[in-house]
Backbone bond lengths (Angstrom), bond angles and torsions (degrees), N, CA, C in turn:
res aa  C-N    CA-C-N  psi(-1)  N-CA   C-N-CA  omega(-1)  CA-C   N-CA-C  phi
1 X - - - 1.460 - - 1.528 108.97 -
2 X 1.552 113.21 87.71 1.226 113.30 160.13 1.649 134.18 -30.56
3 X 1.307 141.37 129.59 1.460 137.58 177.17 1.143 87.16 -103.51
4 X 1.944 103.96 126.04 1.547 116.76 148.82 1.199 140.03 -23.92
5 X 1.585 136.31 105.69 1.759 114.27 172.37 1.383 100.51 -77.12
6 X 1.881 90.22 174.02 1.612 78.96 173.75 1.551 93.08 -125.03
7 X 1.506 126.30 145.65 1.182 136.41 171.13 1.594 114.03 -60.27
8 X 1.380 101.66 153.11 2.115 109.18 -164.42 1.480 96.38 -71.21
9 X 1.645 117.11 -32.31 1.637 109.92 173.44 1.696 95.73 -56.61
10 X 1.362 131.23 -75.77 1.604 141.57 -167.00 1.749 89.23 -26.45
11 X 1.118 121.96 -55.24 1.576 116.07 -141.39 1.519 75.43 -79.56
12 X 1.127 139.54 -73.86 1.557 126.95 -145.12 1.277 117.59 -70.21
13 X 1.814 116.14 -21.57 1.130 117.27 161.67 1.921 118.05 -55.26
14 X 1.348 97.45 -37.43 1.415 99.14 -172.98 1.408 109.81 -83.59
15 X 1.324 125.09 -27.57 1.200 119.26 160.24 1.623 124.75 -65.76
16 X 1.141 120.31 -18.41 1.505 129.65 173.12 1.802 92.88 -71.28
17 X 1.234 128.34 -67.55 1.089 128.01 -175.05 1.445 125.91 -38.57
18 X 1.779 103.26 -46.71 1.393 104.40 -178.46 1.524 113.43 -80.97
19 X 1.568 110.14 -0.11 1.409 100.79 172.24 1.558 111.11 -88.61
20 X 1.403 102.72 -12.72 1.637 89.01 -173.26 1.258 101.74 -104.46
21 X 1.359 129.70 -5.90 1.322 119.91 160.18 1.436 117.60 -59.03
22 X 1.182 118.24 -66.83 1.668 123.51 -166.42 1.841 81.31 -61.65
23 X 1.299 147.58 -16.59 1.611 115.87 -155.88 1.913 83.64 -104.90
24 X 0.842 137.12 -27.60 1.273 142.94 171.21 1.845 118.09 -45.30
25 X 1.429 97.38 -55.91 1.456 110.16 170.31 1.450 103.10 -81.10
26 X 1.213 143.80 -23.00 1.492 120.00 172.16 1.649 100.57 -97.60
27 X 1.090 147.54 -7.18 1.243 133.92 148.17 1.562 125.18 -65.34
28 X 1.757 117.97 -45.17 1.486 100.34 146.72 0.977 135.19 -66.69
29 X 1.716 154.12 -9.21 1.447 151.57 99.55 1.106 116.62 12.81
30 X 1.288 121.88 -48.49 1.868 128.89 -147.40 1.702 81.78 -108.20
31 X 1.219 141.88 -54.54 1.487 137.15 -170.64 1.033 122.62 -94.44
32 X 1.136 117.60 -6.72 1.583 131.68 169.86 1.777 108.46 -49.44
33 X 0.884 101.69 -18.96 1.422 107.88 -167.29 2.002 117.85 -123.81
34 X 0.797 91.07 -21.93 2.032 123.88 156.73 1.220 165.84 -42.03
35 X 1.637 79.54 -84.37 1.461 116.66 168.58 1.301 107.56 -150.52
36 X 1.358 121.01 119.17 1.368 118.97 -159.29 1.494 103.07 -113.37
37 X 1.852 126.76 6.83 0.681 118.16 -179.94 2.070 93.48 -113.77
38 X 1.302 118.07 -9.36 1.424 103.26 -175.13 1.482 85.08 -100.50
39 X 1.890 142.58 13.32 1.177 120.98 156.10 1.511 104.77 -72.00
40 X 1.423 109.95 -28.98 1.623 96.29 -162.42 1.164 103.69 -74.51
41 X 1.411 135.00 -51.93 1.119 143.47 152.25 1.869 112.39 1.73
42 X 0.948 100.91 -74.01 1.491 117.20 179.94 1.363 115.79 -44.33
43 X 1.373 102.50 -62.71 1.847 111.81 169.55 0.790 128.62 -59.81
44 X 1.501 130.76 -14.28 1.111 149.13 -154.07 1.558 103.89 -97.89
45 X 1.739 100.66 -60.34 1.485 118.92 170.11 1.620 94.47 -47.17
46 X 1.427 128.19 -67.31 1.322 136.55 -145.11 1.883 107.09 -49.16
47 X 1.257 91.74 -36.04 1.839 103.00 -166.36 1.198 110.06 -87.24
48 X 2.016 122.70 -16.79 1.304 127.81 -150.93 1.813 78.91 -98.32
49 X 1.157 105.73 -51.23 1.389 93.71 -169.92 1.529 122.34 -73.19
50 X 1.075 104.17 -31.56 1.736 114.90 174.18 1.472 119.96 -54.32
51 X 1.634 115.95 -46.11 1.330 133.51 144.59 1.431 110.54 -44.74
52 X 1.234 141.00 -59.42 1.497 124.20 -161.71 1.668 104.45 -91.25
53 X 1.708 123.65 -2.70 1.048 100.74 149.15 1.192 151.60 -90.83
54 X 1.955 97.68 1.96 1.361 115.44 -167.36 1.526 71.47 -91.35
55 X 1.388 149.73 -91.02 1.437 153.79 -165.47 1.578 102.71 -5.55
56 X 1.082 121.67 -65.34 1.394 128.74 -172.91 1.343 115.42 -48.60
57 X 1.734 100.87 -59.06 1.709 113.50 171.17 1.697 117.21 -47.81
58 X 1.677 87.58 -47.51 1.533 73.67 -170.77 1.700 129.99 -79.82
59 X 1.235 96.56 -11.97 1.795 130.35 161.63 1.269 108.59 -24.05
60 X 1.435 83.12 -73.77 1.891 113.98 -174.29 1.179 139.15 -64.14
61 X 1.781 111.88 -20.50 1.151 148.15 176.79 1.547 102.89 -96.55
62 X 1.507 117.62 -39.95 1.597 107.70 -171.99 1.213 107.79 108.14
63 X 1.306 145.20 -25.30 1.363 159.98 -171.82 1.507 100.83 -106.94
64 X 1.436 102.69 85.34 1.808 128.28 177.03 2.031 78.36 -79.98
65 X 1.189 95.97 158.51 1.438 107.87 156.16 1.627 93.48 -156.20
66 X 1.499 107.34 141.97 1.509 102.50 160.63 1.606 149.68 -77.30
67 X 1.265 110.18 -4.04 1.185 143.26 153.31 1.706 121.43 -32.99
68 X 1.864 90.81 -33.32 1.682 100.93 -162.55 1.558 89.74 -84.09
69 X 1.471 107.86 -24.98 2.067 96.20 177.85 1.190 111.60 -104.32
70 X 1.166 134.12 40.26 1.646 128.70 124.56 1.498 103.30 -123.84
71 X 1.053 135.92 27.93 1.834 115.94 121.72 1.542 101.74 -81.52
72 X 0.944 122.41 -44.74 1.741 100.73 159.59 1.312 129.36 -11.27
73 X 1.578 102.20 -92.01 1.525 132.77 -154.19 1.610 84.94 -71.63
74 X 1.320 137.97 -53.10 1.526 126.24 -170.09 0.854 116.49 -55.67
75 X 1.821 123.51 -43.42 1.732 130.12 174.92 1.369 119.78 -55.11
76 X 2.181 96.50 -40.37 2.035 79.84 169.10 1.165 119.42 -96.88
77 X 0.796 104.23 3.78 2.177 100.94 163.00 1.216 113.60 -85.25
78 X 1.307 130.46 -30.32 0.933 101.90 170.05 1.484 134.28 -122.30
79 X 2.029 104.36 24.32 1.563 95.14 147.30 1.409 113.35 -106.96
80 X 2.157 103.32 6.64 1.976 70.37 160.53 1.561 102.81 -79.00
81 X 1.192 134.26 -15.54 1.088 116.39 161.62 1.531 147.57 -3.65
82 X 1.426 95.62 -84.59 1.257 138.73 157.40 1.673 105.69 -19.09
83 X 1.487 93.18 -82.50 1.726 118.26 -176.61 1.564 103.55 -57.72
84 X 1.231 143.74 -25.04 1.246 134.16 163.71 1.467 99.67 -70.72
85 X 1.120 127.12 -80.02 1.714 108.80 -170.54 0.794 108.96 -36.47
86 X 1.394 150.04 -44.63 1.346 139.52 176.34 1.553 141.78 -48.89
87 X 1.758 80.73 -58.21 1.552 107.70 174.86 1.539 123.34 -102.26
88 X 0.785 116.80 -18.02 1.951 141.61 174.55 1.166 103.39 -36.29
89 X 1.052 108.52 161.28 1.849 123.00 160.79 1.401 98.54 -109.36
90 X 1.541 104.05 166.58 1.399 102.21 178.88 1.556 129.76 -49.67
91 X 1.557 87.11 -53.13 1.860 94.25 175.27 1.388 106.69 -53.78
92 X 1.174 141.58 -53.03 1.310 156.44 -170.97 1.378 106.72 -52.76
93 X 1.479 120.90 -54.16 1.350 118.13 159.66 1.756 128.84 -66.73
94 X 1.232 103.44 -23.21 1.460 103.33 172.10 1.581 120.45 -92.49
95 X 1.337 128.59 -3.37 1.413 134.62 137.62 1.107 101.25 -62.25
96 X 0.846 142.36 -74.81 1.518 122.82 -148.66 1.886 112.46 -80.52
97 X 1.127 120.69 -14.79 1.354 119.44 158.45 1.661 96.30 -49.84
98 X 1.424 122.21 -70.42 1.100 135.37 -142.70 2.189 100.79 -62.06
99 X 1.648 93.29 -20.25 1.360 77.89 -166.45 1.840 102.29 -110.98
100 X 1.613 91.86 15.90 1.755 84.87 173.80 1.295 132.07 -61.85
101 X 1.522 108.85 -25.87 1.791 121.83 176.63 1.930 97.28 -60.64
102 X 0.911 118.94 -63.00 2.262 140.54 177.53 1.851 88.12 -33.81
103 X 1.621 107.55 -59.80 1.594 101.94 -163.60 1.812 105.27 -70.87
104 X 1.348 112.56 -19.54 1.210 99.61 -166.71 1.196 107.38 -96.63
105 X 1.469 144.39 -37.03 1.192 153.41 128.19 1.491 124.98 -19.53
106 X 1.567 112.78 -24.18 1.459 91.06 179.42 1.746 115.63 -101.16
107 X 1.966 96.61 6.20 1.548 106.10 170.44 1.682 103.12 -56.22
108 X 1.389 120.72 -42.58 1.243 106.12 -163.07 1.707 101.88 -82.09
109 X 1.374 122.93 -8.28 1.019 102.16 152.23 1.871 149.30 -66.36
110 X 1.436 91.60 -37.57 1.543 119.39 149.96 1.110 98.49 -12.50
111 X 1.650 99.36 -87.09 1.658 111.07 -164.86 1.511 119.12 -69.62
112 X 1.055 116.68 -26.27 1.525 109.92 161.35 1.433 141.09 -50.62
113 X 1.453 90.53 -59.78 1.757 105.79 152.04 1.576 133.76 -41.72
114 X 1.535 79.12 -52.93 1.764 91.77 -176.13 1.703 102.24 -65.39
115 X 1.247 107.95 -47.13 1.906 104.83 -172.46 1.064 108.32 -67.86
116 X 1.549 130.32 -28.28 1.315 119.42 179.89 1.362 111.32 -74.20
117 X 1.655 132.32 -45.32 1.147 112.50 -172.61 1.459 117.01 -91.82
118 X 1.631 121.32 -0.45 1.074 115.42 168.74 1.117 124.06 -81.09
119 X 2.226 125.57 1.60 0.907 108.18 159.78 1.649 130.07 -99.49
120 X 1.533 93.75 4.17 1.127 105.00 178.89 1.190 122.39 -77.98
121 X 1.890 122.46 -34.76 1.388 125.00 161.78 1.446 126.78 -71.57
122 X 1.578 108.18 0.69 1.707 114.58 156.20 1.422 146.52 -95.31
123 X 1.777 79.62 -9.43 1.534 107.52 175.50 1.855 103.00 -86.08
124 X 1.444 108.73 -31.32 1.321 98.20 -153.74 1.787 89.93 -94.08
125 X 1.575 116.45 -28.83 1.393 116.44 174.07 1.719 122.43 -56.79
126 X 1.523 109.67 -35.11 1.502 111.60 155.94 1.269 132.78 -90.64
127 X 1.711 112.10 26.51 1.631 119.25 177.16 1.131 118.30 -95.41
128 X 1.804 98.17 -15.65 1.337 114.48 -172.98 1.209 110.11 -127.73
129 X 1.563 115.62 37.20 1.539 134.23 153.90 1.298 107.62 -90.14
130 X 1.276 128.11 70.40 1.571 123.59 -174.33 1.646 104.42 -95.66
131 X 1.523 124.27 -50.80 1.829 111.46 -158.90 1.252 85.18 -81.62
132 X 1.426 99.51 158.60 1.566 141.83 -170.69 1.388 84.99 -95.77
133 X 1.536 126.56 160.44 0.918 137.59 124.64 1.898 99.38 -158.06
134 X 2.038 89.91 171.99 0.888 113.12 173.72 1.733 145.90 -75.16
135 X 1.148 104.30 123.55 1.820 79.74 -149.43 1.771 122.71 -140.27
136 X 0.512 117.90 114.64 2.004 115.54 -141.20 1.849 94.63 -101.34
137 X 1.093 110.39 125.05 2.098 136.86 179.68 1.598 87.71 -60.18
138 X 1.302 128.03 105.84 1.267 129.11 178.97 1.708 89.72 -99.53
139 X 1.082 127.91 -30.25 1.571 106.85 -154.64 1.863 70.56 -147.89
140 X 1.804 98.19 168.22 1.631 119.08 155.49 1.638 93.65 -151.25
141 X 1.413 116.09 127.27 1.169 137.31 -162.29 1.507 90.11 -100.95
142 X 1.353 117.01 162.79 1.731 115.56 -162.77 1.595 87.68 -164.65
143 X 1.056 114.06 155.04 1.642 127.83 -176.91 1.341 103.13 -168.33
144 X 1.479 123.12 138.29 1.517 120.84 176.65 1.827 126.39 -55.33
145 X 1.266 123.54 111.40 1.248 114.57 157.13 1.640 137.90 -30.01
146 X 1.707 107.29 93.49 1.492 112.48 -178.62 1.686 108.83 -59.34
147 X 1.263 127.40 2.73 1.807 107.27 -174.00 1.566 73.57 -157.87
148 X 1.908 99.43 178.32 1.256 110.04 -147.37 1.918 88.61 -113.25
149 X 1.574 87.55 106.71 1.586 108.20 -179.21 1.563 103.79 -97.13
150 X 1.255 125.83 141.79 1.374 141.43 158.03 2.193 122.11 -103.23
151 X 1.178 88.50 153.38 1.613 89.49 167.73 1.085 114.70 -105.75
152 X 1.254 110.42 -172.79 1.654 118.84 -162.02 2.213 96.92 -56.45
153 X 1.344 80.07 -34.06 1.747 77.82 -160.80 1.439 118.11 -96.66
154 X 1.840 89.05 33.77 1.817 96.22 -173.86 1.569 131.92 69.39
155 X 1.079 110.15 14.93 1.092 116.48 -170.58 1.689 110.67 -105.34
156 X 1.676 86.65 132.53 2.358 78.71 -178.86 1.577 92.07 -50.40
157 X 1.532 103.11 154.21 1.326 144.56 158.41 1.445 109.78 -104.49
158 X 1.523 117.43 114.20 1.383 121.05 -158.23 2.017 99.10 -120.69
159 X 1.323 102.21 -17.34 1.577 121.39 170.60 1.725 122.85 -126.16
160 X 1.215 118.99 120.87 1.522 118.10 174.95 1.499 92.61 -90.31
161 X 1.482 118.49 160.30 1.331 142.48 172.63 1.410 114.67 -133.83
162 X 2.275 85.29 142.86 1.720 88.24 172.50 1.431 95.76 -153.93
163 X 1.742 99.38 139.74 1.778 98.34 -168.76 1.193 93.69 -108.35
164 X 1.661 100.90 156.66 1.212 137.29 -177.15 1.737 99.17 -100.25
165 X 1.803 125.78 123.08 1.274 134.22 133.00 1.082 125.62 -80.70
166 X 1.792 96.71 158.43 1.909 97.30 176.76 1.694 70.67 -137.36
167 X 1.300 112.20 -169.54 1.368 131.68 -129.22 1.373 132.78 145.37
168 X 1.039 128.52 120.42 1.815 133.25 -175.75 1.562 110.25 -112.51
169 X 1.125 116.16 122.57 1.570 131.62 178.42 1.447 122.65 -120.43
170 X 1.147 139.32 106.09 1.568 118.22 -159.50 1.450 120.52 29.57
171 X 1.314 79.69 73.34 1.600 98.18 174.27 1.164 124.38 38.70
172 X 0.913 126.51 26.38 1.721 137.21 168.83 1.136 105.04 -112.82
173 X 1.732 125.39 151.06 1.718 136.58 146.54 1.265 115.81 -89.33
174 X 1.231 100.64 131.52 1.558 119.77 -172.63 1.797 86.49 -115.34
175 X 1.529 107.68 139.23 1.295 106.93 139.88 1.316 128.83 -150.31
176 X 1.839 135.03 130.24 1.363 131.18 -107.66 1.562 98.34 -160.31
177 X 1.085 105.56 143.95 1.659 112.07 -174.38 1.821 109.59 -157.11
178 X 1.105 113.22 136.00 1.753 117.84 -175.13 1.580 107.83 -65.26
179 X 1.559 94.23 -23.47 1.901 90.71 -171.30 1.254 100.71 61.66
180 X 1.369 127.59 55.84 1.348 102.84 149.64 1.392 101.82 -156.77
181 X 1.365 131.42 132.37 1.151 153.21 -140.44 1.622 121.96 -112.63
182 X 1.369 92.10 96.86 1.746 95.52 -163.99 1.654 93.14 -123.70
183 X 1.662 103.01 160.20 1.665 131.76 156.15 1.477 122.42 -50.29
184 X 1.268 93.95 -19.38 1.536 91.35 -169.96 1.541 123.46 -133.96
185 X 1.676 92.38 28.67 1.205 94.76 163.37 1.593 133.08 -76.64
186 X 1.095 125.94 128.32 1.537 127.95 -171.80 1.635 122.17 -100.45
187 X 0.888 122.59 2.69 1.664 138.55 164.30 1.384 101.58 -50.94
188 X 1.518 99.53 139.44 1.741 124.28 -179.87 1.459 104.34 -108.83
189 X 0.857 129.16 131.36 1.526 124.75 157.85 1.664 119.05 -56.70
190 X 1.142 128.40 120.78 1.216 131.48 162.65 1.794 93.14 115.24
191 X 1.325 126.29 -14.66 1.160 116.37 173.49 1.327 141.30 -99.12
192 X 1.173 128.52 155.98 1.620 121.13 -143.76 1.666 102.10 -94.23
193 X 1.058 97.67 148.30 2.249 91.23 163.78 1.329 113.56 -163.45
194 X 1.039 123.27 176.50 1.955 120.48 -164.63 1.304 86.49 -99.62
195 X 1.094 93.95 158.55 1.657 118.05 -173.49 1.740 88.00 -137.35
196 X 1.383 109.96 163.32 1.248 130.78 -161.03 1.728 89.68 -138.90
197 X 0.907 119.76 77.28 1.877 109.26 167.03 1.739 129.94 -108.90
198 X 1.226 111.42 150.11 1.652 114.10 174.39 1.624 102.99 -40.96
199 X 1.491 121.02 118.68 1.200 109.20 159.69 1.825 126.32 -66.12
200 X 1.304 113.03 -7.27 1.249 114.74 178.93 1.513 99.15 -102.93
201 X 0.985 129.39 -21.42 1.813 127.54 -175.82 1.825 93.46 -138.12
202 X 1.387 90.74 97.98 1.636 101.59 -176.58 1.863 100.65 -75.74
203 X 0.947 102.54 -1.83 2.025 104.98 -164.83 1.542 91.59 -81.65
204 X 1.774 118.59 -46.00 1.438 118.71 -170.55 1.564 98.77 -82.26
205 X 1.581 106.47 138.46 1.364 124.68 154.11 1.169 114.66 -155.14
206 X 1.526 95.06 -164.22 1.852 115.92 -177.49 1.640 98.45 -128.60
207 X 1.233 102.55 160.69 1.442 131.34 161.97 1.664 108.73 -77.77
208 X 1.113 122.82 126.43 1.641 124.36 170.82 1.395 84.16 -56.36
209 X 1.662 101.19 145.86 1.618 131.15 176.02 1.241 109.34 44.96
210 X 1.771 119.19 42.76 1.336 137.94 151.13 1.420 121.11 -66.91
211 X 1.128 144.48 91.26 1.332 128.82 177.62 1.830 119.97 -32.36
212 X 1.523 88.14 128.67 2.055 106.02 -179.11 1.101 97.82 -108.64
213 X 0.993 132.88 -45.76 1.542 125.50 171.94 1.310 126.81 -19.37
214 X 1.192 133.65 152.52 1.345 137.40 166.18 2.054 100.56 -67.98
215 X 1.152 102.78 132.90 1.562 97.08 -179.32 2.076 95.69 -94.85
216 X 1.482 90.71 112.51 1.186 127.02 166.66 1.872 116.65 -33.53
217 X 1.325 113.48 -59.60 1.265 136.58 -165.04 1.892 85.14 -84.11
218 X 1.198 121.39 -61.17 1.625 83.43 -172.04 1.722 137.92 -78.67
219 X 1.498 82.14 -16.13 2.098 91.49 170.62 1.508 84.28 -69.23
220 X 0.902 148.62 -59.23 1.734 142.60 -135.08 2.060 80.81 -66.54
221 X 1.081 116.54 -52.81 1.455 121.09 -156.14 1.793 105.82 -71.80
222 X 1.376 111.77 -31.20 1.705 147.87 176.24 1.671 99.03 -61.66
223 X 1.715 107.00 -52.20 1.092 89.81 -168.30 1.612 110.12 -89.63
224 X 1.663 103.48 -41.40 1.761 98.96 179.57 1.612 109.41 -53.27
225 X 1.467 144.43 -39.61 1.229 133.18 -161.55 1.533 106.28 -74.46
226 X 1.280 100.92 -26.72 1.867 99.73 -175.31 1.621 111.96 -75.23
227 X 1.732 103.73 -23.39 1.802 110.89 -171.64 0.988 102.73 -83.02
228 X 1.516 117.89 -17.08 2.138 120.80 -158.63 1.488 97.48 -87.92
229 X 1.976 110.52 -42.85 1.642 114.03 -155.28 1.482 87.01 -99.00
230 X 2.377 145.98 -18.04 1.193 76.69 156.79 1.850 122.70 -95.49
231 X 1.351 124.09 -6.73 1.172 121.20 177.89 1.660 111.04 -48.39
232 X 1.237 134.84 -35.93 1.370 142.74 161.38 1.386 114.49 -29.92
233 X 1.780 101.44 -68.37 1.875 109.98 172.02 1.116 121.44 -40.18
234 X 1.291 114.84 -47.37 1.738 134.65 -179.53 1.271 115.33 -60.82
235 X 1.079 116.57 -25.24 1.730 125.83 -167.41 1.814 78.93 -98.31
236 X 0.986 91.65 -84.94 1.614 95.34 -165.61 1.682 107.90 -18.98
237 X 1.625 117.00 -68.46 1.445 135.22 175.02 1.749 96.10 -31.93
238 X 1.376 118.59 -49.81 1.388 115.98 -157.54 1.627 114.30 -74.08
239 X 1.472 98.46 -39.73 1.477 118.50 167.80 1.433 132.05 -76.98
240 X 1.193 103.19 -18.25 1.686 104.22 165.03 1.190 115.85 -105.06
């Protein structure tokens, strides 16, 4: 199991990052108390960018999560926020008072939406993982754990893992990986296992004893956040 290097662009990029992280939180620290419109400002920036770097990463990797677009949508709402108290006209500032309950309420729509149909395009992407084939873990790719992961047996997790298949399908080699980097992956290098792939898009598959199912727990979460944030609007609309 190879360990990731990281390229001198990776390191300075990440060092650019961690400087503007820690200077971000001690600049909202310092105005928090001030300027209450260049705190929002700040947080605003802080979440917009933090979101579009997890978006990017996870882009690139293959592992979209929806999560990464409302640190989005929260960061620009609320340093245009910010910049309207500041810069606004009155009317300009008093719309948007009026529509802060709509912006904050429609995060849980975000996530409602997003969980519902993102489990629906994973349910229907492994429905149509039907041929078997045979397919041997040539590589498991490893990258350091950013937060403090454990294994089954409690133990820090200091590396996440993700294996790489190869595989022949009508006479072609395919070789294919989820990109996405978990603790609990159990793949050996050099050992064989069925793969479940699109016979028309040999690149998409499943892992044997991948869940096909519709996952239960996130429509349930898809559907309550979308009924709560719009019944919320409605109340709100009714009450103001």
């Amino acid at each position: 199991m190879d360990k990731r290097e990281y390229t001198t662009g990776e390191i300075i990029l990440g060092t650019v990052f961690a400087i503007w992280f820690f200077a971000s939180i001690v600049a909202f620290m310092l105005c928090a108390k001030t300027s209450g419109w260049l705190a929002l400002a700040i947080i605003g920036q802080y979440f917009f960018v933090f979101g579009l770097v997890a978006l990017v990463n996870g882009l690139k990797n293959r592992d979209f999560k929806p999560v990464f677009l409302i640190f989005l949508y929260a960061g620009a709402a609320t340093l245009c926020g910010g910049l309207i108290m500041q810069y606004g006209n009155e009317a300009l500032q008093k719309k948007f008072t009026e529509l802060i309950p709509y912006i904050g309420l429609s995060i849980f729509l975000v996530v409602g939406v997003l969980s519902f149909f993102n489990a629906l395009v994973r349910n229907r992407r492994n429905q149509n993982c039907t041929q078997v084939v045979k397919a041997t873990c040539i590589s498991v790719k490893t990258r350091r754990s950013q937060t403090s992961d454990f294994d089954n047996m409690g133990k820090p997790v200091r590396y996440l893992s993700c294996p790489v298949f190869r595989f022949y399908y009508r006479g072609r080699k395919y070789e294919v990986s989820h990109n996405t980097y978990t603790r609990y992956c159990e793949a050996q290098e050099g050992a064989v296992y069925e793969l479940y792939i699109n016979p028309e898009h040999p690149h998409c598959f499943r892992e044997e004893g991948e869940e096909i199912r519709l996952n239960g727990m996130e429509l349930t979460v898809g559907v309550f956040f979308t009924i709560v944030s719009i019944a919320g609007m409605i109340l709100v609309k009714v009450l103001g």
